[in-house]
C-alpha positions in Angstrom: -17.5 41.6 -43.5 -17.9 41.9 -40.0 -16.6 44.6 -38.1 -14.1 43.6 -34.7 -13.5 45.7 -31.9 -10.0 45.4 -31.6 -8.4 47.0 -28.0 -6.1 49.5 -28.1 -2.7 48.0 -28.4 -0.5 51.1 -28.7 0.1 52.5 -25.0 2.3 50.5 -22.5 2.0 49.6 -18.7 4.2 50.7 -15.9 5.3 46.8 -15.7 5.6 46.7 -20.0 3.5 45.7 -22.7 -0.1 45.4 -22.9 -1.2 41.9 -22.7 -3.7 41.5 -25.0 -6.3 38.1 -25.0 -7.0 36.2 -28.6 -9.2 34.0 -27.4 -11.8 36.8 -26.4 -12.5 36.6 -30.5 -14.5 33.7 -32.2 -11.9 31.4 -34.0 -12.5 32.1 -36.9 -11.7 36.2 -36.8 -9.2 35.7 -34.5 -6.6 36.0 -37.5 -7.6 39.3 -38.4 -8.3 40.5 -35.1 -4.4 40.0 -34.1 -3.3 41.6 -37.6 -5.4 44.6 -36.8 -3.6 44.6 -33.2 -0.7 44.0 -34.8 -0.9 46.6 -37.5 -1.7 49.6 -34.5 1.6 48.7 -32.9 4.3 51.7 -33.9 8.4 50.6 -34.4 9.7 50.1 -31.2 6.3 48.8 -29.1 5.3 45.2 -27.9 2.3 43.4 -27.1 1.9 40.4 -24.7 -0.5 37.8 -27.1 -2.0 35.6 -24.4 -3.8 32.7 -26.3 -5.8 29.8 -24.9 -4.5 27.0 -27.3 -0.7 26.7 -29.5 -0.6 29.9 -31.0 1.9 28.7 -34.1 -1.0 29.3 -36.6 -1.4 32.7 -35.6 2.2 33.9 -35.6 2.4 31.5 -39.1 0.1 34.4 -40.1 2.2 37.5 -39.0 5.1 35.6 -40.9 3.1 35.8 -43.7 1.7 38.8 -43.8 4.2 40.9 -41.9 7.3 39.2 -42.7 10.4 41.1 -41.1 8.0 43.4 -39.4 8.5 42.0 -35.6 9.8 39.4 -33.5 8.4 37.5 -31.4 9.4 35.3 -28.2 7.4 32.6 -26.0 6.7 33.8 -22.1 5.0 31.1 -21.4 3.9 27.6 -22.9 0.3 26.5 -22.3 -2.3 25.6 -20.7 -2.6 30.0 -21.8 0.0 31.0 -24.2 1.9 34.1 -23.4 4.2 35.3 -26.5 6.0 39.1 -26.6 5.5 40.5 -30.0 7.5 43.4 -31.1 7.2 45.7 -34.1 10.6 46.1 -35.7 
């Protein structure tokens, strides 16, 4: 298994949540890479997932694996996708 360095998702601008870029992984760990940023989020904080393509697969994935956990809403719809996720 490789190992991903995952950025910090945990601390917050002045202007809100960290934005945090999926597409800086390979495709194929992307997945994991947002559950592990994801899973460092406590109750209560957000992250900004930008994303270079629909990111529907990847939030299929948190409602899979984190169902009921957070909630998400869309900031901006491509050409870079912007979504707020939120750890509930």
């Amino acid at each position: 298994m490789t190992n991903l360095h995952v950025p910090d998702t945990g601390a917050k601008t002045r202007s809100g949540p960290k934005e945090w870029d999926a597409s800086q992984f390979h495709l194929r760990h992307r997945r994991r890479a947002v559950l592990e940023a994801f899973d460092r989020l406590r109750p209560g904080d957000s992250l900004v997932l930008r994303y270079d393509r629909h990111p529907l697969p990847i939030l299929f994935s948190l409602t899979e694996d984190r169902f009921g956990q957070f909630t998400g809403r869309f900031l901006e719809r491509g050409p870079i996708w912007r979504v707020l996720i939120t750890r509930i």
